[in-house]
Backbone as JSON Lines, residues from 0, in Angstrom:
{"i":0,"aa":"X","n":[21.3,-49.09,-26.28],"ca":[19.93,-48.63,-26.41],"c":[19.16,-48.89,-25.13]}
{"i":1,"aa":"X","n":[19.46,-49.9,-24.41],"ca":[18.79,-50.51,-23.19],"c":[18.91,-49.23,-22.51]}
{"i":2,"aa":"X","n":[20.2,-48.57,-21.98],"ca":[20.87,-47.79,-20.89],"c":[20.47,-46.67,-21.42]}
{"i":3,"aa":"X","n":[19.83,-46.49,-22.64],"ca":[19.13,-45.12,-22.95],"c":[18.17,-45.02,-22.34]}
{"i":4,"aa":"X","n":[17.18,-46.15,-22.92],"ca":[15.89,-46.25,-22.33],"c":[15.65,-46.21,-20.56]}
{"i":5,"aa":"X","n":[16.17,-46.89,-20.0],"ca":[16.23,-46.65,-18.68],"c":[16.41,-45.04,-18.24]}
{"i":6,"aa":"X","n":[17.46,-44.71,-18.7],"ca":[17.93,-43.49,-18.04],"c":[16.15,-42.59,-18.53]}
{"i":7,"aa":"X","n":[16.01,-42.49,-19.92],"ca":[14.55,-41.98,-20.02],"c":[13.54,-42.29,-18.74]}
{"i":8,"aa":"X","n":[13.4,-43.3,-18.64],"ca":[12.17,-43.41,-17.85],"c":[12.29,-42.93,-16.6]}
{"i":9,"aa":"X","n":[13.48,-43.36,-16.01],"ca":[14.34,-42.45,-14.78],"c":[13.57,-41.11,-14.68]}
{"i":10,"aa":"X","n":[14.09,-40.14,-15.9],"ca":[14.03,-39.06,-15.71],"c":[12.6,-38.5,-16.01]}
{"i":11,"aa":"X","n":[11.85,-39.13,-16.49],"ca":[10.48,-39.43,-16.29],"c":[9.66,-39.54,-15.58]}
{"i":12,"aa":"X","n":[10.26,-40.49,-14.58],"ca":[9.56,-40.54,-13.42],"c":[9.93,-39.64,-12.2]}
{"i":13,"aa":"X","n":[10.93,-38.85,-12.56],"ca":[11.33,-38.05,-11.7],"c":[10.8,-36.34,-12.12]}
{"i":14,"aa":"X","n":[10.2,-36.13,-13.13],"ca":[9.45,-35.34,-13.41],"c":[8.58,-35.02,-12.82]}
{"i":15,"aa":"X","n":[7.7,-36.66,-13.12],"ca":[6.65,-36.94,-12.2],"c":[6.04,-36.35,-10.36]}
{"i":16,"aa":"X","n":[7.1,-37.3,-10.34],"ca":[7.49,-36.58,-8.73],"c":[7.76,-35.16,-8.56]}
{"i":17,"aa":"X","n":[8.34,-34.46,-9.05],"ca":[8.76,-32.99,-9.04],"c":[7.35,-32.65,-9.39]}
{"i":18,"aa":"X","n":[6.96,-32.36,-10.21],"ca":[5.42,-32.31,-10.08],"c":[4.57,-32.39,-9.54]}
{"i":19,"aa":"X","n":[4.6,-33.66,-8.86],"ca":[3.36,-33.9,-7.67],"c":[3.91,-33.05,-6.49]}
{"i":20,"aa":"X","n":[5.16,-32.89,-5.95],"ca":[5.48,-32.5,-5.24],"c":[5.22,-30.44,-5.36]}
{"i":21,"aa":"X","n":[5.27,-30.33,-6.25],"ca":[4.79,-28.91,-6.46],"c":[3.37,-28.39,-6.36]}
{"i":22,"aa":"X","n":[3.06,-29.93,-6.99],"ca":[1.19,-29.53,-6.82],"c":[0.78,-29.53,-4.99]}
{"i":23,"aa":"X","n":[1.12,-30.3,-4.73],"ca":[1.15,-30.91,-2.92],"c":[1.45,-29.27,-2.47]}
{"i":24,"aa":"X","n":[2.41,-28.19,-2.37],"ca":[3.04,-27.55,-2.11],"c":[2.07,-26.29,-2.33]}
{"i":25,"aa":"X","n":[1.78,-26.15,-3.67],"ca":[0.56,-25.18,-4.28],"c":[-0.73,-25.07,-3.54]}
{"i":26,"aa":"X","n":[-1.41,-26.26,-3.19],"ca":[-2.54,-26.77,-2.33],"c":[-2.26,-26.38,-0.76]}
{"i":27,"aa":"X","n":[-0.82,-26.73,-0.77],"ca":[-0.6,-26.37,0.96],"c":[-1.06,-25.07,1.2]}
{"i":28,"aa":"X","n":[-0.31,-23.99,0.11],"ca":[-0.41,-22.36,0.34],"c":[-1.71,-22.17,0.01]}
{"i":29,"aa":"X","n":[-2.57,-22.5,-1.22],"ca":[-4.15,-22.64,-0.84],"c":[-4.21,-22.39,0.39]}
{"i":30,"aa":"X","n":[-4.1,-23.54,0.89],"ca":[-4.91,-23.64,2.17],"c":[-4.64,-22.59,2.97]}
{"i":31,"aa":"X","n":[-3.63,-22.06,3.25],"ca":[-2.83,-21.84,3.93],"c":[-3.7,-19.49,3.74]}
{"i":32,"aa":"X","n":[-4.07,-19.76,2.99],"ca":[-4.25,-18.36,2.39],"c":[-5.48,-18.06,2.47]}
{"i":33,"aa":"X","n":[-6.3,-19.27,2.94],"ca":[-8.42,-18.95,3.11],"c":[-8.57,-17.67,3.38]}
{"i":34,"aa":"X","n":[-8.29,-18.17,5.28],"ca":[-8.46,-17.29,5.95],"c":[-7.86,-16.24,6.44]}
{"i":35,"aa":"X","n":[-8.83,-14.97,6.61],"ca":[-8.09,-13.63,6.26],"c":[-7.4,-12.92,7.31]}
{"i":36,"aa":"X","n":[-7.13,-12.1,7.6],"ca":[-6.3,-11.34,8.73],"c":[-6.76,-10.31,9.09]}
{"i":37,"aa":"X","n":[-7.17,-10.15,10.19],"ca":[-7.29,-8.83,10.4],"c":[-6.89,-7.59,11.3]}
{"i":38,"aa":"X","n":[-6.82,-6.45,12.17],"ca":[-6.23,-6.26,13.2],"c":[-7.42,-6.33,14.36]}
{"i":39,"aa":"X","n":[-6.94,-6.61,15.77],"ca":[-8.23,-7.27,16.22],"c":[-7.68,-6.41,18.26]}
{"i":40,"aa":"X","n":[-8.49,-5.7,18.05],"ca":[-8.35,-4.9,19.45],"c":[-8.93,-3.4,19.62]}
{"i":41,"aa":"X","n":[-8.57,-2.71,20.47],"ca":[-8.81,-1.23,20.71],"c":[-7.59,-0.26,20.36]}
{"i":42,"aa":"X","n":[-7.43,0.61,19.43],"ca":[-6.78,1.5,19.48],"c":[-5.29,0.97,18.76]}
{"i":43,"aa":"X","n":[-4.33,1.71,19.88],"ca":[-2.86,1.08,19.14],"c":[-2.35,-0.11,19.86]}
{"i":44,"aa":"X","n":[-3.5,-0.34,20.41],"ca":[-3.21,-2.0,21.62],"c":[-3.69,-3.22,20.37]}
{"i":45,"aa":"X","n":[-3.96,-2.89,18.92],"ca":[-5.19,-3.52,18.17],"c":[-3.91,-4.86,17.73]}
{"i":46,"aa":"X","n":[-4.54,-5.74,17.63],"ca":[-3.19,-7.18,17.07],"c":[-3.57,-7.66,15.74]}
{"i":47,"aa":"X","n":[-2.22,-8.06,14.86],"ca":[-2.82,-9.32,13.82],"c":[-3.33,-9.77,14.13]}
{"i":48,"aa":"X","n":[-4.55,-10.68,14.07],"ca":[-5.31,-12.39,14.29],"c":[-5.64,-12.43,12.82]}
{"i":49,"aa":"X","n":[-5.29,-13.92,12.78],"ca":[-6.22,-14.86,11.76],"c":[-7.79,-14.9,11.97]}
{"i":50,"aa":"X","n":[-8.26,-14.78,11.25],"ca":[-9.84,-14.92,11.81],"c":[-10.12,-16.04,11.5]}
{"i":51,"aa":"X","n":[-11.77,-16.66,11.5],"ca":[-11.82,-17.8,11.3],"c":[-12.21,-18.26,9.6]}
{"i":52,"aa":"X","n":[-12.39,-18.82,8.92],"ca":[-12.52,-19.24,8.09],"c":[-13.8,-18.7,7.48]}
{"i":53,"aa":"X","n":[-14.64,-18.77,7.86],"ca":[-16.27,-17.86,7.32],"c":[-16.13,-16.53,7.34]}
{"i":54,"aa":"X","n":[-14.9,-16.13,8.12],"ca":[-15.01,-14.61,7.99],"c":[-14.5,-13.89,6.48]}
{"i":55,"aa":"X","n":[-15.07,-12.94,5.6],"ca":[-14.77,-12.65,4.83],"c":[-14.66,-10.85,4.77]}
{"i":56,"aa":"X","n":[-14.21,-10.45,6.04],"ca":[-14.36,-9.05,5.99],"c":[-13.7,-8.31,7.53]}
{"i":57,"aa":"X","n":[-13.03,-7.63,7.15],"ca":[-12.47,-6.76,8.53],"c":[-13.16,-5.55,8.95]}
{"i":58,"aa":"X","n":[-13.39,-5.1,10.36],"ca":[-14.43,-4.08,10.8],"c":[-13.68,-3.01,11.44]}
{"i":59,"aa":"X","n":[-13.55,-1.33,10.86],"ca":[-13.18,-0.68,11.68],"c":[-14.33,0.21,11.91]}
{"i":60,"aa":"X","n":[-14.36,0.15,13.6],"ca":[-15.76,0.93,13.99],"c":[-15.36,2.22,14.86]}
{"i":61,"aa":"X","n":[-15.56,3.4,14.52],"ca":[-14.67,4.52,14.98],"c":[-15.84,5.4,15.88]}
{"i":62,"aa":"X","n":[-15.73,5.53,17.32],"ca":[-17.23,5.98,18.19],"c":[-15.93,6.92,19.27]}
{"i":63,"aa":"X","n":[-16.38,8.28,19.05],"ca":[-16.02,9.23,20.24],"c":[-14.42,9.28,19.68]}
{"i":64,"aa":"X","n":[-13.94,8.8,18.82],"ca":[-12.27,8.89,18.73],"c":[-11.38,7.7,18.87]}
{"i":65,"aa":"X","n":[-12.72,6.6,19.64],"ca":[-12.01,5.77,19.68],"c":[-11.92,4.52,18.55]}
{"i":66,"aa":"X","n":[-11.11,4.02,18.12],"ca":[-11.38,3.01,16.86],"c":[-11.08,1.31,17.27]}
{"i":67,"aa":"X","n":[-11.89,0.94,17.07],"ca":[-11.97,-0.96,17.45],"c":[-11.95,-1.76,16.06]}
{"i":68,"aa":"X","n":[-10.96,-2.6,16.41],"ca":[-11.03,-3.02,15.09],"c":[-11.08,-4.62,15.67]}
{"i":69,"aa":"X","n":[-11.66,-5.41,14.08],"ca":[-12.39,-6.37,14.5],"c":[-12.31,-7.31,13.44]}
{"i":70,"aa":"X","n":[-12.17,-8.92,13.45],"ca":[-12.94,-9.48,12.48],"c":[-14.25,-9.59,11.84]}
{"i":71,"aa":"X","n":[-14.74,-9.5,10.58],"ca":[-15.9,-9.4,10.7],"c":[-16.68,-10.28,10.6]}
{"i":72,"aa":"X","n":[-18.63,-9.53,10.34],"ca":[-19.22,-10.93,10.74],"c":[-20.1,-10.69,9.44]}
{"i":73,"aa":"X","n":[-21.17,-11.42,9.73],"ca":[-22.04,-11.46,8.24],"c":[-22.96,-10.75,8.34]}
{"i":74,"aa":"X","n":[-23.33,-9.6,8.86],"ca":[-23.72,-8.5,8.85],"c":[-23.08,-7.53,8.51]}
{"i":75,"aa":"X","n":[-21.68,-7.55,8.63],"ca":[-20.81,-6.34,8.49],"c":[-20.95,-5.0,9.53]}
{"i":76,"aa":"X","n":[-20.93,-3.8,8.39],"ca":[-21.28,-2.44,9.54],"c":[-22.76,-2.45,9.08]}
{"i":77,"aa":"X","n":[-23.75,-2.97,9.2],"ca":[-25.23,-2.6,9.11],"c":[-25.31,-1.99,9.97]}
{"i":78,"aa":"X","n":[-26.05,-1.18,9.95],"ca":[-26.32,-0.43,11.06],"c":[-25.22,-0.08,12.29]}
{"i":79,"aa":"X","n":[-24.36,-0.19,12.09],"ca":[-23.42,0.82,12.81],"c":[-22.87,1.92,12.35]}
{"i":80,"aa":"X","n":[-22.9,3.06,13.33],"ca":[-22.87,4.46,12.72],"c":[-20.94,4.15,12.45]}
{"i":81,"aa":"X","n":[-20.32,4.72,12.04],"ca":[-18.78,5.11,12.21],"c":[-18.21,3.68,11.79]}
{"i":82,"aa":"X","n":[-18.61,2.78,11.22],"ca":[-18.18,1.61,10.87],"c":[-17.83,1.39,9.09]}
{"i":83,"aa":"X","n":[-16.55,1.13,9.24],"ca":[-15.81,0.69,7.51],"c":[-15.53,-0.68,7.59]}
{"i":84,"aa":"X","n":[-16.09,-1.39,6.49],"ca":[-15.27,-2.75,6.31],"c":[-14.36,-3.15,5.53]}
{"i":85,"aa":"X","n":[-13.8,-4.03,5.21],"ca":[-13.19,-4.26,3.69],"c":[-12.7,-5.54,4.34]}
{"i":86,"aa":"X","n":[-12.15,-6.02,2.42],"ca":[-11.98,-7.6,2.68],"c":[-10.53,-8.35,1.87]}
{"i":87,"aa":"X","n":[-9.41,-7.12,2.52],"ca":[-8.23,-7.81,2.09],"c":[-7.43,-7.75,3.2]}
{"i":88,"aa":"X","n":[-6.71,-8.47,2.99],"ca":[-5.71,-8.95,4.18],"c":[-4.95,-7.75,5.35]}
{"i":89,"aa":"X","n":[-5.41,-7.78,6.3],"ca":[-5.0,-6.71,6.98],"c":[-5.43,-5.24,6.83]}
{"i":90,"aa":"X","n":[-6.5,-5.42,5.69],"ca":[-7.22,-3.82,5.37],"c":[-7.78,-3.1,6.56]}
{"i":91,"aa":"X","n":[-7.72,-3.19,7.41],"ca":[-8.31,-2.29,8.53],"c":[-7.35,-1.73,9.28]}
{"i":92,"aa":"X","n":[-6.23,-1.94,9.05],"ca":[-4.66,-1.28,9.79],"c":[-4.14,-0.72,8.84]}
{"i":93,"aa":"X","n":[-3.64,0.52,9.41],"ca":[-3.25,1.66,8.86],"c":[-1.74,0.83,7.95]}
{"i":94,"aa":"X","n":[-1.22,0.19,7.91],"ca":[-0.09,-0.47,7.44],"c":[-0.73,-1.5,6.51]}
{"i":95,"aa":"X","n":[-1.73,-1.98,6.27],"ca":[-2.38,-3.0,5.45],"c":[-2.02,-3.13,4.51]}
{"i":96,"aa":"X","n":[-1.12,-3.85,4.0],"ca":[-0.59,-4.07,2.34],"c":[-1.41,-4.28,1.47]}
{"i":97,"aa":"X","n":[-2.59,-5.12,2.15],"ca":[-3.47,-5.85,1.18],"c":[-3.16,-7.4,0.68]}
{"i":98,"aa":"X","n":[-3.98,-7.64,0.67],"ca":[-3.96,-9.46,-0.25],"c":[-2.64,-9.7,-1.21]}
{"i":99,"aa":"X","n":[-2.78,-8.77,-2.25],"ca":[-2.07,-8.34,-3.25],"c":[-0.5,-8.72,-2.59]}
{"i":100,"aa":"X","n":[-0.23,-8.07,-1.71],"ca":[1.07,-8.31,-0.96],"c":[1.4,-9.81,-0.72]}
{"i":101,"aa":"X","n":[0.63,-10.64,-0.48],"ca":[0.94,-11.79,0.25],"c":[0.39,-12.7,-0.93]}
{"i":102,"aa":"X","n":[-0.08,-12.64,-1.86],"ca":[-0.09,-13.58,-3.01],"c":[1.23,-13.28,-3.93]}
{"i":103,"aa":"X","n":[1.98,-12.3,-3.88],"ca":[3.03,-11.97,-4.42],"c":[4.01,-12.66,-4.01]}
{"i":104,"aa":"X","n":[4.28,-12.63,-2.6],"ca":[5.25,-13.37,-1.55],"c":[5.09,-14.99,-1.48]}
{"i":105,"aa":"X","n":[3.9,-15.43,-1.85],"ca":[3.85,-16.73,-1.86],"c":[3.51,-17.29,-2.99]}
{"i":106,"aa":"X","n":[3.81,-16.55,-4.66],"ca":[4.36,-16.55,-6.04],"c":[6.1,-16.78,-5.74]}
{"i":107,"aa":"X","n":[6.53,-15.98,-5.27],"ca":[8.05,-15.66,-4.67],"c":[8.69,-16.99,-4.3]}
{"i":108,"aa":"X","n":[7.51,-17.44,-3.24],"ca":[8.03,-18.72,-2.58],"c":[8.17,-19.74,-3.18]}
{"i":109,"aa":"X","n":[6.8,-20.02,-3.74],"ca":[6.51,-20.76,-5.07],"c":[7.52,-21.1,-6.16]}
{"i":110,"aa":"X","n":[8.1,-20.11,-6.8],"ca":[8.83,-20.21,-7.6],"c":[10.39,-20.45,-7.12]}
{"i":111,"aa":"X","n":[10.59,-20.11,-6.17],"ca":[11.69,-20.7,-5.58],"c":[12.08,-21.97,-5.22]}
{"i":112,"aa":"X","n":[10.55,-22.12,-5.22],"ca":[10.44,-23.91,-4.54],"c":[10.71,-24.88,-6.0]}
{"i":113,"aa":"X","n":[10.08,-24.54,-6.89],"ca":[9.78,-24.92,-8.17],"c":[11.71,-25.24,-8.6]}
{"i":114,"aa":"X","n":[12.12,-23.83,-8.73],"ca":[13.42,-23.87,-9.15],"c":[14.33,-24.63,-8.65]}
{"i":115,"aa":"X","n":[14.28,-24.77,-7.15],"ca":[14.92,-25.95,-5.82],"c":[14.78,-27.21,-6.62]}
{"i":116,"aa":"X","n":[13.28,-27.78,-6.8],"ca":[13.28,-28.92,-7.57],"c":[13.24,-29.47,-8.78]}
{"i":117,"aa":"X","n":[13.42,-28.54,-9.86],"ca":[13.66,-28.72,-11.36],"c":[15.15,-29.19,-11.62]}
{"i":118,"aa":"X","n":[15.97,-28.07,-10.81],"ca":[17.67,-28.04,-10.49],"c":[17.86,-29.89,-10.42]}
């Protein structure tokens, strides 16, 4: 009965841990997911960047043909003529999956991770 009980608590406390360790992991990708993406240049020269953390919106501003794209700011397109915003991940590039895409992928990860340490 002793060598029962032990082995219980064992596996108990190793629950535990698997747990915390998932929560730790969950919080990481939180974090990890604030801030948004956007494409950030002139034309087809335009790049991924991370923006910064307050930013909640991507800017495409389209003048004469030419299109600039931008992180945005807290004005948005006010008053700019030829200006679209939006506020999911990479929405201002013609390839933009969207948010949707990358909370899927890091469900994916998630659960992989989960399964790694239940095993």
């Amino acid at each position: 009965a002793g060598n029962t009980t032990n082995l219980l608590h064992l596996l108990r406390n190793r629950n535990k841990m698997n747990s915390m360790k998932v929560l730790l992991l969950m919080a990481a990708l939180v974090g990890v997911s604030v801030a948004i993406k956007c494409k950030v240049g002139l034309n087809s020269a335009a790049a991924d960047v991370d923006c910064t953390s307050d930013v909640e919106k991507c800017l495409t501003v389209e003048v004469f043909g030419f299109k600039t794209y931008s992180c945005g700011t807290a004005t948005g397109c006010e008053g700019l003529t030829g200006c679209k915003e939006c506020s999911t991940e990479l929405c201002n590039s013609a390839m933009g999956f969207g948010l949707g895409t990358n909370h899927l992928l890091m469900l994916a990860l998630l659960q992989s991770v989960i399964f790694f340490f239940v095993q």
